[in-house]
C-alpha positions, -999 to +999 in steps of 0.1 A: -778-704+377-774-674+396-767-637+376-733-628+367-714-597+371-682-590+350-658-558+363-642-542+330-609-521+331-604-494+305-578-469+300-591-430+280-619-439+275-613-475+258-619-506+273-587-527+268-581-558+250-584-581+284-615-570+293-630-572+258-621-608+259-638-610+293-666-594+280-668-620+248-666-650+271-685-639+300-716-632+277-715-665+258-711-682+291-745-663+302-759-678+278-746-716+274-759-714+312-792-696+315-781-659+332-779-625+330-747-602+331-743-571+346-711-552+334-696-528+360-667-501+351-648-474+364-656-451+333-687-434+316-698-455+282-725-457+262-754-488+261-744-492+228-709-507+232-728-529+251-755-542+231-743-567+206-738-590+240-767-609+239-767-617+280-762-581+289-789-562+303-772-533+323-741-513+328-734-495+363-707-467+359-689-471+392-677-433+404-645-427+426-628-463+425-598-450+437-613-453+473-619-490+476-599-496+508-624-501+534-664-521+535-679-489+547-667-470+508-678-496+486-713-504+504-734-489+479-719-515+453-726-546+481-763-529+480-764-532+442-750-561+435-776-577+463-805-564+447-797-582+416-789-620+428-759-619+415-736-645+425-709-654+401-682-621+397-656-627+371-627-599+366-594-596+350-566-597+377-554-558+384-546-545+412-573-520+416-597-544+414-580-568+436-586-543+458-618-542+454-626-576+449-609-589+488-635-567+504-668-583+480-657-620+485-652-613+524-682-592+528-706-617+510-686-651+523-677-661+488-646-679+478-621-652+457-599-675+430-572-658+414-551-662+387-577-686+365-568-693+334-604-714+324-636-725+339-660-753+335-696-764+346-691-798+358-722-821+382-718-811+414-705-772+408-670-757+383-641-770+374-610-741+376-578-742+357-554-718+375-517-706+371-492-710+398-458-709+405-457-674+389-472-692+357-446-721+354-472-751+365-512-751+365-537-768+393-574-778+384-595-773+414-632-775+419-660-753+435-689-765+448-717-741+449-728-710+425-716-683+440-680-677+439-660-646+426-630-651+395-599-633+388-587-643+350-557-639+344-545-618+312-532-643+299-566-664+297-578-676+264-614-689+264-631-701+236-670-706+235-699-708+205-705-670+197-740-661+208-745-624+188-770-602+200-789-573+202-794-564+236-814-533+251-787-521+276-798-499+301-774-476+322-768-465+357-741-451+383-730-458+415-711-433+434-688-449+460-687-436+500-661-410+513-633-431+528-622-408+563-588-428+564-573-419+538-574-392+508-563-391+476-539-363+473-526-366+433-533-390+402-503-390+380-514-421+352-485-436+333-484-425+303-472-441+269-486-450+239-496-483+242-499-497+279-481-528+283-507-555+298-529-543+268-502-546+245-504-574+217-468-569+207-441-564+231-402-558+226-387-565+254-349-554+255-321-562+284-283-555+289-271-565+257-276-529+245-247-519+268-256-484+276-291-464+272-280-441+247-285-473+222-325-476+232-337-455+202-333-487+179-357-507+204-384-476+202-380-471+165-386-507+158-417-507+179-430-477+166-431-496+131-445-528+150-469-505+170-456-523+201-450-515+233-414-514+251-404-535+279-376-538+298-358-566+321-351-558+359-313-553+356-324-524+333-348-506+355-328-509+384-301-492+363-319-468+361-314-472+321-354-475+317-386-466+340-399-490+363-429-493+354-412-509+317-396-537+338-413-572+329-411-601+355-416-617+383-415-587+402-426-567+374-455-563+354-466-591+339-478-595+303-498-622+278-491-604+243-497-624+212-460-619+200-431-606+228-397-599+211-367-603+240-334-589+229-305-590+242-320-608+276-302-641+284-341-654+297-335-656+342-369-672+355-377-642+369-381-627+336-395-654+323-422-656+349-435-625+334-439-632+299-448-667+295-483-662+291-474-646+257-488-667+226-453-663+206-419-658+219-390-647+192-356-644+210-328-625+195-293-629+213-256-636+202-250-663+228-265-699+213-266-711+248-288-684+259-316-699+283-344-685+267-338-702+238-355-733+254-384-711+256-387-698+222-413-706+196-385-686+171-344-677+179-325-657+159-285-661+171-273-626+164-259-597+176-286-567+183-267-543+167-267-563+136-301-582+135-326-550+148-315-522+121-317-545+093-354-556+108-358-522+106-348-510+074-370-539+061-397-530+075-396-492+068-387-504+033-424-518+031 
């Protein structure tokens, strides 16, 4: 089988929780089938965060990926990953790397599968479970063929036999072209303690709080949960929370292993956006909420009531 090369995201210096998973299955996959992995990033790290992988053998620090937009930036990388027979690409679904991604698969006439949530060696080629219908249905397709480039996404849960290593990792960098259409003027990141795709506990609060000055109590409970805040849409377009908080359809979607919604009646927009999570605990005073249908756990109660005394409890501990 042909090399593999898996694109890692990271945020200060840490690669987040999506692409470590990637990183787990992408290297027992190497191995179950026979190939190499070379791990490509947008930030500086050291060949030991690398090394207990047993299939990896090399890690390219990519420089300037905020100018992906056109072939002629991103050449050196088509040279690189030429050099190095590489033809699977696996990735977890972001927009910068979408980005990036369009202009590989085009450039080296390879199909680009989004939203995959597993993959399988079968006879004649792989076997591809991916999401659609903004995550409410799932399609198995197949590819015929080895090269082929994946977009996972963060809700994807592999599992394969653990293959430990002790790889010798070597290191490179690859400095991307000047693009002459367009320049980057300012970077401002988001900020926040805990980014919300990375996020393995969410609460997620809507109109029931009835005006923003009553937000402290969802921030103070997630400070004791060490969870990130989320918002639905009629919130942010109230301008009640930032936009970048809104979870949904048109939102930011997220997989965390517990999301907490309170005070959200549960739309399918909103629910597009969260049902990759593993656990879903709803709070709300109506019993004919629709999100209730959706829960793993409901509390019927009234948000006023039911969050201070959650957080009293667990303060008290």
């Amino acid at each position: 089988m042909k090399n593999i090369a898996v694109f890692i995201d990271s945020k200060s210096g840490q690669i987040t929780e999506s692409s470590k998973r990637l990183l787990d299955f992408t290297s027992n996959w190497a191995i179950q089938h026979g190939a190499i992995t070379h791990v490509y990033g947008f930030e500086p790290f050291s060949s030991e965060l690398f090394s207990a992988y047993a299939s990896i053998k090399q890690y390219t620090h990519i420089k300037a990926p905020e100018l992906v937009n056109h072939n002629q930036v991103i050449a050196p990388l088509f040279d690189e990953i030429q050099s190095k027979e590489i033809g699977q690409f696996f990735y977890v679904k972001t927009l910068l790397m979408d980005t990036m991604a369009s202009s590989i698969a085009n450039s080296l006439h390879i199909p680009l599968i989004s939203n995959v949530l597993n993959v399988e060696k079968v006879a004649v080629g792989f076997q591809l479970t991916k999401s659609v219908f903004s995550g409410k249905a799932t399609i198995t397709t197949e590819i015929k063929g080895e090269s082929f480039m994946i977009a996972f996404s963060k809700s994807f849960s592999i599992d394969l036999p653990s293959h430990a290593g002790n790889s010798v990792v070597g290191l490179s960098e690859i400095t991307l072209g000047i693009d002459q259409q367009n320049k980057l003027l300012e970077n401002h990141p988001l900020t926040g303690s805990i980014p919300l795709p990375d996020a393995a506990i969410v609460l997620g609060a809507g109109r029931g709080f009835k005006d923003p000055s009553n937000w402290w109590i969802v921030e103070d409970l997630a400070k004791e949960l060490g969870a990130a805040t989320a918002c639905s849409k009629p919130v942010s377009d109230l301008n009640w929370r930032p936009h970048h908080e809104h979870v949904g359809q048109t939102g930011v979607k997220i997989a965390p292993k517990l999301y907490i919604a309170c005070g959200i009646s549960g739309a399918i927009q909103h629910l597009a956006g969260v049902n990759g999570s593993r656990k879903i605990v709803v709070i709300n005073n109506d019993p004919e909420a629709p999100f209730f249908k959706h829960a793993d756990y409901g509390i019927v109660g009234d948000v006023f009531d039911v969050l201070p005394r959650l957080l009293n409890k667990l303060k008290s501990h």
